[in-house]
C-alpha positions as CSV (number, residue, x, y, z in Angstrom):
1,X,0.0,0.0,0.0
2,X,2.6,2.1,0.5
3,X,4.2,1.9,-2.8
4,X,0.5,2.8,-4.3
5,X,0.4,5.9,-2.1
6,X,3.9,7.3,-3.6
7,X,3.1,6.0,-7.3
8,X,-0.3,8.0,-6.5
9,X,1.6,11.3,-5.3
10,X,4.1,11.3,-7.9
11,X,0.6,10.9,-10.7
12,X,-0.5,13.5,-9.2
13,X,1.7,16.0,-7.6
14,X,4.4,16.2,-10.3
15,X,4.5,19.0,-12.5
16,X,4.7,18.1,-16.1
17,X,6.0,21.7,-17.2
18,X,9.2,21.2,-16.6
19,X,9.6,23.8,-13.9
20,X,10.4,21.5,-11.5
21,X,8.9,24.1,-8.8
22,X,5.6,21.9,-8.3
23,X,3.8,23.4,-4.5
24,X,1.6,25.5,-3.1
25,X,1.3,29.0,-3.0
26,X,4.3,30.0,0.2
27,X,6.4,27.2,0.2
28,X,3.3,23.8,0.4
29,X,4.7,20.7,0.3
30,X,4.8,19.2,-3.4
31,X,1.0,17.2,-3.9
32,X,-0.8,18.9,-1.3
33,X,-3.2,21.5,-1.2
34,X,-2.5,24.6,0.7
35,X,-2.9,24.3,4.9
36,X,-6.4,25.0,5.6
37,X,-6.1,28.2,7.4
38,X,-4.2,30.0,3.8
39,X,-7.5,28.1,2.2
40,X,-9.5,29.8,4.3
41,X,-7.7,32.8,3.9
42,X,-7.5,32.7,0.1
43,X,-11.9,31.8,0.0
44,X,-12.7,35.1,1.8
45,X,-9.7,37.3,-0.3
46,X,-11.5,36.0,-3.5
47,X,-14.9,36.7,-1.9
48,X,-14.1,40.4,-1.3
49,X,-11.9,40.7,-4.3
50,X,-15.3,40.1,-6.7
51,X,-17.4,41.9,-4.6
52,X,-15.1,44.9,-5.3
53,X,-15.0,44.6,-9.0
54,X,-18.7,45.1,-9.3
55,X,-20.2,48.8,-10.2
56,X,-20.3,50.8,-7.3
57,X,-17.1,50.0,-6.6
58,X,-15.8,49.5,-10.1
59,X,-12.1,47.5,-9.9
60,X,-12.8,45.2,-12.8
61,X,-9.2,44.2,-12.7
62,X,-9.9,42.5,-9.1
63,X,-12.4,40.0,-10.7
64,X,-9.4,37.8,-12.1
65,X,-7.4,38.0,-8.8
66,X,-10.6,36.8,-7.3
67,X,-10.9,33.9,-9.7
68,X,-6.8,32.8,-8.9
69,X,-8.1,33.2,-5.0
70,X,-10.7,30.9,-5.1
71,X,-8.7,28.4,-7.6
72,X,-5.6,28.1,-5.0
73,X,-8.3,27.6,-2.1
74,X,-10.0,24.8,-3.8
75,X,-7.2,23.3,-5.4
76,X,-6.0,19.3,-4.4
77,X,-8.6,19.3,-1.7
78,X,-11.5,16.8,-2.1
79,X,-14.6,17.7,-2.9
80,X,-17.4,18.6,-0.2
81,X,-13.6,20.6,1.3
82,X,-13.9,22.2,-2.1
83,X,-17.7,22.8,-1.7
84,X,-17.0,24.4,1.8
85,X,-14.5,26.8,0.6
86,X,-16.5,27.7,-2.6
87,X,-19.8,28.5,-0.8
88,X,-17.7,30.7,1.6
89,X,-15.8,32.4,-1.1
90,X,-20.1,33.2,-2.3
91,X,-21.1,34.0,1.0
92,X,-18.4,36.8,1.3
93,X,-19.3,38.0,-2.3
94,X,-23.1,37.5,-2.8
95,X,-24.2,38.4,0.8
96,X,-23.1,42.2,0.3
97,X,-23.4,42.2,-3.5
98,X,-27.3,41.2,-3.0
99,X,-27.7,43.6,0.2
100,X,-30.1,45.9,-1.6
101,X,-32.5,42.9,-1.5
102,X,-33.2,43.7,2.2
103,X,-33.6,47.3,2.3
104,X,-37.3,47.7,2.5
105,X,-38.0,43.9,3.7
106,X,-36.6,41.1,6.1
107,X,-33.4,39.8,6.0
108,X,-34.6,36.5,5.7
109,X,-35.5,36.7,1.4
110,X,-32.2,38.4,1.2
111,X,-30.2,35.3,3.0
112,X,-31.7,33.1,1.3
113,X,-30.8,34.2,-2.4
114,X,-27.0,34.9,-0.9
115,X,-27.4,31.3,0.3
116,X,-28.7,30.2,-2.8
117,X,-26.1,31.9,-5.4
118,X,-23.2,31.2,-2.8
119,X,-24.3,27.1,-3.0
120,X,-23.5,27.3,-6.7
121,X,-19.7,28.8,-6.2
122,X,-19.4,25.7,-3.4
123,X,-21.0,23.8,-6.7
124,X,-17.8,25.0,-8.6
125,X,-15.4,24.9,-5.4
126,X,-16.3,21.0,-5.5
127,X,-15.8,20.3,-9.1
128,X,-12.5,22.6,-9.3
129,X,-10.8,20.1,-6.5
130,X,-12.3,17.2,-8.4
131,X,-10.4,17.9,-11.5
132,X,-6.9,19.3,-9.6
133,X,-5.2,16.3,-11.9
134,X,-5.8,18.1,-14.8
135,X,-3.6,21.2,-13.6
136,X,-1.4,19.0,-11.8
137,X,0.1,17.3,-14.5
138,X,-0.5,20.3,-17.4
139,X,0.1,23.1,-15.4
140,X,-0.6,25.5,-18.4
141,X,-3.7,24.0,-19.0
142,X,-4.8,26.0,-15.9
143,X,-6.3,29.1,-17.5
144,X,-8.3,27.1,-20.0
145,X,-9.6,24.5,-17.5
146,X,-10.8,27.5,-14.6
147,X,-12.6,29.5,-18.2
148,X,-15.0,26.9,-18.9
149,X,-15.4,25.9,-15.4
150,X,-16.9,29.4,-14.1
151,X,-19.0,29.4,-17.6
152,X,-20.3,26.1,-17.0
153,X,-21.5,27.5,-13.4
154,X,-22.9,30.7,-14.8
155,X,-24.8,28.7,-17.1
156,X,-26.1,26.8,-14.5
157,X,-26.8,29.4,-12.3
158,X,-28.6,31.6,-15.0
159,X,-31.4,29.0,-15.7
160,X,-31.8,27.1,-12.3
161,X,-34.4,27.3,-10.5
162,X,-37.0,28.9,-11.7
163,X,-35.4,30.4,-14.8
164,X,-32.5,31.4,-12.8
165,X,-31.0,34.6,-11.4
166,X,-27.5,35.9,-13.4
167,X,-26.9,38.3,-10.8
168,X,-22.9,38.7,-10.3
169,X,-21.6,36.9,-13.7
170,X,-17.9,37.8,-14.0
171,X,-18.8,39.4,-17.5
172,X,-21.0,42.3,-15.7
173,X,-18.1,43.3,-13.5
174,X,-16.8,44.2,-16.5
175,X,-18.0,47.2,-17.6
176,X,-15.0,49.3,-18.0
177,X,-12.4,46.9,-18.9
178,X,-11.1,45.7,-22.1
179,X,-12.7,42.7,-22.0
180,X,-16.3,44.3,-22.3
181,X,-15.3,44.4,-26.0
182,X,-15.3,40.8,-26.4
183,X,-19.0,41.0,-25.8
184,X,-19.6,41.9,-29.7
185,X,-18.0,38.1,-30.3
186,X,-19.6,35.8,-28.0
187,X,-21.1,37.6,-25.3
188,X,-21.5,37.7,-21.2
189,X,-20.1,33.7,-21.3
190,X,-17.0,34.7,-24.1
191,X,-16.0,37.7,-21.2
192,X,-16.5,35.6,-18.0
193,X,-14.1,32.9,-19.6
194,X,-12.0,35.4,-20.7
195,X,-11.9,36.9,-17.2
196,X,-11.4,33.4,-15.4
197,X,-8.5,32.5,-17.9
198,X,-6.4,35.6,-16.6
199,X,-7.1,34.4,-13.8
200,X,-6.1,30.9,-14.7
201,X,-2.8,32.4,-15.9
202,X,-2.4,34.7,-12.3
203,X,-2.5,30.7,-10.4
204,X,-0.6,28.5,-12.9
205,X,2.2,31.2,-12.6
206,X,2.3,31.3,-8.9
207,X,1.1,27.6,-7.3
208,X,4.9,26.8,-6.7
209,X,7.1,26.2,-3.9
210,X,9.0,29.4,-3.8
211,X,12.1,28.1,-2.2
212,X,14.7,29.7,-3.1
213,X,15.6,29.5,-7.2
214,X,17.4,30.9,-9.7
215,X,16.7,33.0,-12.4
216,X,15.3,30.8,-14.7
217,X,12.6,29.7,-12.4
218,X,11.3,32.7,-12.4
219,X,10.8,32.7,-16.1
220,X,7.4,30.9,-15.7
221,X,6.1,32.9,-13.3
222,X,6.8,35.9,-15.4
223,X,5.1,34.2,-18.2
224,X,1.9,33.5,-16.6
225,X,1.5,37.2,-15.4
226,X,2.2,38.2,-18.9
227,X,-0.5,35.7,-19.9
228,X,-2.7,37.4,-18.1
229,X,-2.2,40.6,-19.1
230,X,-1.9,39.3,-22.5
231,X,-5.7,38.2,-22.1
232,X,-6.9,41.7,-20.8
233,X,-4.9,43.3,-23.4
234,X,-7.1,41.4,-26.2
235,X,-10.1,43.4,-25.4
236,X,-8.5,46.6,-27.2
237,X,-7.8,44.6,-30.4
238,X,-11.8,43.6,-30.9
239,X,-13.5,46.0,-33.0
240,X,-16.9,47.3,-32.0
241,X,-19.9,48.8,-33.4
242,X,-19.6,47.5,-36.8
243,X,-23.3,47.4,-37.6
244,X,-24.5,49.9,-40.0
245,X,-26.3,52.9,-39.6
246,X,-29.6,53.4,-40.5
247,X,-30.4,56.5,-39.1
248,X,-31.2,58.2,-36.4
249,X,-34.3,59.1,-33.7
250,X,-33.7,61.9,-31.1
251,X,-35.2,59.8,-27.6
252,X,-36.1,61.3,-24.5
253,X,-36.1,59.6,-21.2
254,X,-38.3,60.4,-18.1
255,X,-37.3,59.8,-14.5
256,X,-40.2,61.2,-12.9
257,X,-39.2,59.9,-9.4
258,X,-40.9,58.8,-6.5
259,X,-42.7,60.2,-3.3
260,X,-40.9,58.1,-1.0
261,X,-38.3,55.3,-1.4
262,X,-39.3,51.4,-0.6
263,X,-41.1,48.5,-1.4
264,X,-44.6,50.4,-0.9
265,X,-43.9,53.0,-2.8
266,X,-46.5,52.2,-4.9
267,X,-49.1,53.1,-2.5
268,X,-48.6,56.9,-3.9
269,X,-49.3,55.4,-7.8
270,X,-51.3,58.1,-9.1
271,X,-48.4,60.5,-7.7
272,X,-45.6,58.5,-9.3
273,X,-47.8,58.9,-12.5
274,X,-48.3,62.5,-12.1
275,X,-44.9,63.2,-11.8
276,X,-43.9,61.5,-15.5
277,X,-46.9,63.5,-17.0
278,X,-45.3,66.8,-15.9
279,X,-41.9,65.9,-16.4
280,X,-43.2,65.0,-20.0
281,X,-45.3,68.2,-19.8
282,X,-42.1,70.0,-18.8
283,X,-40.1,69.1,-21.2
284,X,-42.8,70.0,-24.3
285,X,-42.6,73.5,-23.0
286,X,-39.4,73.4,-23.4
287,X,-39.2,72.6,-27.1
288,X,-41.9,75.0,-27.9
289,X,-39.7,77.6,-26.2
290,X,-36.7,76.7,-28.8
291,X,-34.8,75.3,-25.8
292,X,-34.6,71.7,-27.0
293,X,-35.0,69.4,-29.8
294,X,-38.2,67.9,-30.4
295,X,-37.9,64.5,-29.1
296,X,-39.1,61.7,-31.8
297,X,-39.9,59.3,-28.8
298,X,-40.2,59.5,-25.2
299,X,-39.5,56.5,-22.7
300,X,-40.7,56.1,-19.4
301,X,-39.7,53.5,-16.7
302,X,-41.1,50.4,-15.6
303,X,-44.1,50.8,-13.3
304,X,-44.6,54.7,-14.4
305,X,-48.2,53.9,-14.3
306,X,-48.9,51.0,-12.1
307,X,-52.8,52.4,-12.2
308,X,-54.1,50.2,-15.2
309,X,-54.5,52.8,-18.1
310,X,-56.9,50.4,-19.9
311,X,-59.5,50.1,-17.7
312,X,-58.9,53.6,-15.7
313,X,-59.9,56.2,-17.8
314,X,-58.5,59.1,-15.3
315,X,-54.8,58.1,-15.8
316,X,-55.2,57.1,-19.6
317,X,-56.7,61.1,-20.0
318,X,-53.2,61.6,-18.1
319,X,-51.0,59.8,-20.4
320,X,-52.7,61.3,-23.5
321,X,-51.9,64.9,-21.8
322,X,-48.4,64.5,-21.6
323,X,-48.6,62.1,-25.2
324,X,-50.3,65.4,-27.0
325,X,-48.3,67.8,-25.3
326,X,-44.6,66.2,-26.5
327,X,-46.0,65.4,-30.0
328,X,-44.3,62.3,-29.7
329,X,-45.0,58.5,-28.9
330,X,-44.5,57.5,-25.5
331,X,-43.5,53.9,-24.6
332,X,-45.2,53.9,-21.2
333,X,-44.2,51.5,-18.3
334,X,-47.5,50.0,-16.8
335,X,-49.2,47.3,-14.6
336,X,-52.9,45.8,-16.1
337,X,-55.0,43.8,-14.7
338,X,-55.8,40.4,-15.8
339,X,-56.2,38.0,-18.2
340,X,-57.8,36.2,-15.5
341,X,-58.9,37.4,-12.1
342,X,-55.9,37.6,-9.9
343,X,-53.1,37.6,-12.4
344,X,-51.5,41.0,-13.5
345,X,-48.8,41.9,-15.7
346,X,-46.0,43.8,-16.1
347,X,-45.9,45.5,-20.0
348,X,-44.4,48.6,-22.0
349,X,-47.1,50.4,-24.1
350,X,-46.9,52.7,-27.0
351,X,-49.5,55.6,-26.5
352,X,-49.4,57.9,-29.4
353,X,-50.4,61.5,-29.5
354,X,-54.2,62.1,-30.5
355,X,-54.8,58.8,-30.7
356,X,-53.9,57.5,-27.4
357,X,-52.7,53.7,-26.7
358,X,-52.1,51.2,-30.0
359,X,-53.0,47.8,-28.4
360,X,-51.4,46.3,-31.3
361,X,-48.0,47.2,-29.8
362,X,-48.0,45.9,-26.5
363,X,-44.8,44.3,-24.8
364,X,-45.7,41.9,-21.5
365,X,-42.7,41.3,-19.7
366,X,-41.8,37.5,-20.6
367,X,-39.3,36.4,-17.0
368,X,-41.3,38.1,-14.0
369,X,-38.6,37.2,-11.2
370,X,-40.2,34.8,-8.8
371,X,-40.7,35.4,-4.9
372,X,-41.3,39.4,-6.3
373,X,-43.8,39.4,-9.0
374,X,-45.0,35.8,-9.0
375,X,-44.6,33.3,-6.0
376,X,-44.2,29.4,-7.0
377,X,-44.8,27.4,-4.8
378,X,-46.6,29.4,-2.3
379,X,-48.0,27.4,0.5
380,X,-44.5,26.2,0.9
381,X,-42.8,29.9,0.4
382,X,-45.3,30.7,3.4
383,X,-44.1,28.4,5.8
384,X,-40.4,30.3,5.2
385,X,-41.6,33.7,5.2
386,X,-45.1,35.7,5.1
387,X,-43.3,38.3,3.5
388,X,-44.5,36.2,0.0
389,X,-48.1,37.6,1.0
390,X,-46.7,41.1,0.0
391,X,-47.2,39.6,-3.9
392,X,-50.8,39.5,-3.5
393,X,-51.2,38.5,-7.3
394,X,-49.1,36.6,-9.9
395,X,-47.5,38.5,-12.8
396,X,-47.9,36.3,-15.7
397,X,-45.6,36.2,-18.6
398,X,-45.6,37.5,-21.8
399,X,-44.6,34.9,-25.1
400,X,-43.2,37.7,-27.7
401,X,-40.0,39.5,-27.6
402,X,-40.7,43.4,-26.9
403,X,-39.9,44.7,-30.7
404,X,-41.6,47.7,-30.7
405,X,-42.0,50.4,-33.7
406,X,-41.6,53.6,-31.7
407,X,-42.0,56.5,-34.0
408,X,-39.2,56.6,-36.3
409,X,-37.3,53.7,-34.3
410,X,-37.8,49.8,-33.5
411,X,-37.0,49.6,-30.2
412,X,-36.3,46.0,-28.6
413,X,-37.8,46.5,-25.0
414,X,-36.7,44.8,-21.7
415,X,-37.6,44.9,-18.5
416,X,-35.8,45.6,-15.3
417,X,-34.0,41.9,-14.4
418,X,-34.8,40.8,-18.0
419,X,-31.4,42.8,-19.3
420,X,-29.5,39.9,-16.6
421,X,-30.8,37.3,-19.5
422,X,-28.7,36.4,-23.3
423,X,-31.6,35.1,-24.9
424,X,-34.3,37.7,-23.9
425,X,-32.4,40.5,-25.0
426,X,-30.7,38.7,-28.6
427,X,-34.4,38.0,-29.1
428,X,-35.3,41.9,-29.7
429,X,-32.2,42.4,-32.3
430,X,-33.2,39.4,-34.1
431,X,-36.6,40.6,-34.4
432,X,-35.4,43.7,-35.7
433,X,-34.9,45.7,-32.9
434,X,-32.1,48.8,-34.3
435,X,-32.0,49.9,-30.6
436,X,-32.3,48.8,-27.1
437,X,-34.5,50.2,-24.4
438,X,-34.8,49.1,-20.3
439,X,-37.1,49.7,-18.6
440,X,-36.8,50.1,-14.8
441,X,-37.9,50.9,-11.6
442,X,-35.3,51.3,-8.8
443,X,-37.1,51.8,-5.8
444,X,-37.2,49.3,-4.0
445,X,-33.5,48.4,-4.0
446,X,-30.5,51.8,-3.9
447,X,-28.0,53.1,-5.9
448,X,-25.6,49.9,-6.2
449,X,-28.1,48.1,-7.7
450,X,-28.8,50.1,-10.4
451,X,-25.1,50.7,-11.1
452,X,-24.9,47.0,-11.7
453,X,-27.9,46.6,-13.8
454,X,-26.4,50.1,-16.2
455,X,-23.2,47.7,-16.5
456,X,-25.7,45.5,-17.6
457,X,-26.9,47.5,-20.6
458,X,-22.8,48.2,-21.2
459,X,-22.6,44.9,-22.5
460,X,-26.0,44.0,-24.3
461,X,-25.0,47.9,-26.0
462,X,-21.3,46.4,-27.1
463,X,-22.5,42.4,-27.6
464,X,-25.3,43.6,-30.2
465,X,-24.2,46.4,-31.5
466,X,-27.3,48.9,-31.2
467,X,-27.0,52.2,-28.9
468,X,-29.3,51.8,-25.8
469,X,-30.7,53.4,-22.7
470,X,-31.9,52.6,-19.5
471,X,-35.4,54.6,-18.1
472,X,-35.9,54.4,-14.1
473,X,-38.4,55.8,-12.1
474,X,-35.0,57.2,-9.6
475,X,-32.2,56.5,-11.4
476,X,-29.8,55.8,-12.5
477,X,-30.9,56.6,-16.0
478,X,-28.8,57.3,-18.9
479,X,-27.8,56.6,-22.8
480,X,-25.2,54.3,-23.9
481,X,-23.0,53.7,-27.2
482,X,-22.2,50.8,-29.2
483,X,-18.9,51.0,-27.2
484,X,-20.4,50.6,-24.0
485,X,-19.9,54.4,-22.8
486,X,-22.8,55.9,-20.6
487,X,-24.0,59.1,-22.0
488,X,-25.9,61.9,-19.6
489,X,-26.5,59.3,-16.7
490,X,-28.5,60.8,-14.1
491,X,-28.8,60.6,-10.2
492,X,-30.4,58.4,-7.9
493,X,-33.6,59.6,-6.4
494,X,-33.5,62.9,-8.4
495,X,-36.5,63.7,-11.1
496,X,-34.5,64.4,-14.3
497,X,-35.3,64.5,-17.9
498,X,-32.7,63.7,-20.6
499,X,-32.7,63.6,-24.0
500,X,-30.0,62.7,-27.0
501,X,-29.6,61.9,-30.6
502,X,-29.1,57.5,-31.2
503,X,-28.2,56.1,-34.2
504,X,-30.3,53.5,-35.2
505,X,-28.7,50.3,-36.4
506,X,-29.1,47.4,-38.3
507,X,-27.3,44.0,-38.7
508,X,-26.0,41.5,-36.4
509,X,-23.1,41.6,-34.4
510,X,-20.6,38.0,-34.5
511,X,-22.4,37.6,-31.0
512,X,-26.1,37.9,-32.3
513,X,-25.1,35.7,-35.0
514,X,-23.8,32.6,-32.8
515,X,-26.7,33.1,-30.1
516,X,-26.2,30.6,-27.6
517,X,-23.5,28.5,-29.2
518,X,-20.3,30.1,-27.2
519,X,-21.8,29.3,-24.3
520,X,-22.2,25.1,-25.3
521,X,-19.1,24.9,-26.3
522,X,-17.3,25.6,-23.3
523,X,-19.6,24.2,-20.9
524,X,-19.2,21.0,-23.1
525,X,-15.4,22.1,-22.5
526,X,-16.1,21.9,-18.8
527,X,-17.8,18.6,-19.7
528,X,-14.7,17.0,-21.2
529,X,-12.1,18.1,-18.2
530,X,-14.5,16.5,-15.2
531,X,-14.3,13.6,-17.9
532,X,-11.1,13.5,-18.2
533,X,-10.2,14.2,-14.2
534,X,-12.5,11.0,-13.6
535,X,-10.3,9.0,-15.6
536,X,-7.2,9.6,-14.1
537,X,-8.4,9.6,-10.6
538,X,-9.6,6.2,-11.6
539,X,-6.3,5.0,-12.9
540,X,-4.3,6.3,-9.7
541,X,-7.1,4.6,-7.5
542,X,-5.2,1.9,-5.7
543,X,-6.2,-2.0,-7.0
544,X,-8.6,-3.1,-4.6
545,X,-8.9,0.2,-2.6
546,X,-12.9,0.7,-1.3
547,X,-12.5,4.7,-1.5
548,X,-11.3,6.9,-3.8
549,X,-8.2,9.0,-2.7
550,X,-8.5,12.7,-4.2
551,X,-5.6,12.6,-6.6
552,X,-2.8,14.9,-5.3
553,X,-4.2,16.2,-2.0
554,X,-1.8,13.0,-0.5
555,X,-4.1,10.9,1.8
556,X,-1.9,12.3,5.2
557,X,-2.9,16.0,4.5
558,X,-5.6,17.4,6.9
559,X,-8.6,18.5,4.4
560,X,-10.9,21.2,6.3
């Protein structure tokens, strides 16, 4: 038996790159993982470093240091160690990055979700120490191997359960880097496997013993930093807004603001309507007084009307003031009632001037996020929380995506959370959308929040090559180019109009082209490595052994 043990180490732990160097991270002894406490260390450090890439805070560049963190923590340990470390490394990151989920509620819906999102990075913890034998013996195949790993995750993520929530994928931490380019290629899952390979490179360069070496042991190292950089770098080689022109539509947005901040702000609704009527209203005496540009379309947030327009003929005469008095279309963010008793939903409508609404052009939000607009399952969500009784009726989704003719414009509309989703947002450019609108409403979360989803509309902007803007009822509203820059963005809880000149586009971007294929490949990619690790785990199992011994974490090493 003891022969099998060192035969299994030397599988294992050897570095096949010829470095020579193989350890951990400070001087580990060669097969092991690192001691627990630097694990533990390392989990929270990559925690904190992606919670600090994200908008507000904004270092994108911290989001592949994260990624190497949470590698060197998980790496050589066995699995449900992995799982531990993971989940804590998405406790540290989800539990403040989803804090605006508990402003105006309990804490107990806001746990939950961090619990929930954090069980999928102990998911990816667990898998990353089951394939450690691929790194071990190809140390360079480290950058490619962590890529499609933290895709395959997001992918899961995005859809499970209940359509999934893709809050906090690498790619939307990414909105000011380089890499947000690569968005026009393959989209959100081509930039988070770009970001997780620098980070790849950051760990294959430094998991090594670091006794002391000469020169030419350092030449490694110094090649897997430049990898990294080399990866980042990329992003400013990737052209951008290559889609032609069609023309162009001078848009309007309306943050009419609300009475008071919080989940009930609704209770004022005819006060949030009034205040988008005379911000509209506003605004047209404005242009009559040669101050500015007749607007060709106006867009107001998410939930600007949550009095039902169709069947309340007070705040339809209202929409139709401000609709007469701007001259222009207004795509109008409202709640109706129905189809069936009990069930509302959540829609964009096009009320024109003199005429009043076109019920032919109607969008109804098609992924109303469950436990706040619908609540599955609710007998059992009760027994958790009575907060669920808050959602006293069930959104019900739409089946069309929101392409809209808007005036002089075809405008692919989405709805607050829906901008988090690839395929809800393609669907409007491939329907002819030739520019994207969000609609919003903010108030019930703060300022971070919104920061993150505008970093949202940064990449759908660069992936599908149409200009775009984001409407809230506080902010933070604001115009953005094909490039991903943020024109005019307002403040948070402030009433503002703004108004700008888009282009209107046409054609399809290499990412609107592929769709969802970048995204199979490398979680098929992922596929193949867990393959791959199972195999040679197999092979270095001892003959007759009853238990598998995690290849390379050396079955004398404490595992916490």
């Amino acid at each position: 038996m003891g022969e099998a043990r060192v035969a299994m180490v030397r599988t294992a732990g050897v570095d096949r790159s010829g470095s020579g160097d193989v350890g951990a991270v400070g001087g580990g002894v060669p097969g092991r993982p690192l001691p627990w406490w630097l694990s533990l260390l390392a989990a929270v450090g990559a925690g904190l470093a992606l919670l600090v890439s994200f908008p507000p805070y904004g270092r994108w560049w911290l989001a592949p240091v994260g990624v190497a963190l949470f590698a060197v923590a998980v790496h050589r340990r066995r699995p449900l160690a992995g799982f531990g470390y993971g989940a804590l490394s998405g406790a540290v990151f989800f539990v403040p990055l989803l804090s605006w989920t508990n402003l105006h509620l309990s804490n107990l819906p806001w746990l939950l979700l961090s619990g929930l999102e954090s069980a999928y990075l102990g998911l990816l913890g667990a898998v990353a120490a089951y394939v450690s034998p691929v790194v071990d013996r190809a140390r360079w195949s480290w950058p490619a191997v962590t890529g499609v790993l933290w895709v395959a995750q997001e992918a899961l993520r995005d859809r499970t359960p209940f359509g999934g929530f893709p809050w906090g994928r690498l790619a939307f931490s990414q909105d000011e880097s380089p890499l947000l380019r690569l968005a026009a290629v393959g989209g959100a899952p081509l930039v988070t496997f770009a970001v997780a390979v620098a980070g790849g490179f950051v760990v294959a360069a430094l998991w090594r013993s670091w006794r002391p070496v000469g020169r030419a042991a350092l030449v490694p190292v110094v090649a897997g930093l430049g990898g990294a950089v080399a990866v980042v770098g990329a992003g400013f080689v990737v052209p951008v807004g290559g889609t032609p022109t069609t023309g162009t539509a001078v848009v309007a947005v309306v943050q009419g603001n609300v009475p008071r901040m919080g989940f009930d702000f609704n209770a004022q609704r005819r006060a949030v309507l009034d205040n988008h009527v005379n911000g509209t209203v506003e605004l047209a005496r404005r242009v009559a007084a040669g101050e500015q540009e007749r607007p060709d379309l106006v867009v107001w947030p998410e939930n600007s009307s949550d009095i039902d327009p169709l069947r309340n003929a007070d705040a339809a005469a209202r929409i139709s003031v401000a609709a007469d008095a701007i001259g222009a279309p207004i795509l109008v963010g409202a709640v109706l009632r129905g189809p069936e008793p009990g069930q509302v939903r959540n829609v964009g409508l096009v009320w024109l001037p003199g005429v009043g609404v076109d019920r032919e052009r109607m969008y109804v939000k098609r992924h109303p996020v469950p436990f706040a607009e619908y609540v599955p399952l609710r007998d059992i969500a009760r027994m958790v929380s009575k907060e669920v009784d808050r959602v006293a009726s069930d959104f019900v989704p739409g089946s069309e995506p929101g392409v809209l003719p808007l005036g002089p414009a075809v405008v692919g509309d989405v709805i607050c959370f829906e901008v988090a989703y690839d395929g809800i947002v393609r669907d409007t450019v491939v329907g002819g959308a030739q520019l994207l609108v969000v609609q919003t409403n903010n108030a019930t979360f703060n300022e971070a929040e919104a920061r993150q989803q505008l970093a949202m509309v940064r990449l759908r902007a660069v992936e599908h090559g149409r200009q775009a803007l984001m409407a809230s009822t506080v902010g933070v509203s604001g115009f953005v180019g094909v490039d991903g820059r943020v024109f005019q963005g307002t403040g948070f809880n402030t009433a503002e109009v703004i108004v700008r000149e888009l282009e209107l586009r046409e054609g399809r971007t290499v990412a609107t082209r592929v769709g969802l294929w970048p995204e199979v490949l490398l979680v098929v990619g992922a596929g193949a490595v867990v393959a791959v690790a199972a195999v040679w785990r197999r092979r270095a199992r001892p003959a007759g052994a009853g238990t598998a011994v995690v290849a390379g974490a050396g079955e004398d090493t404490e595992e916490r």
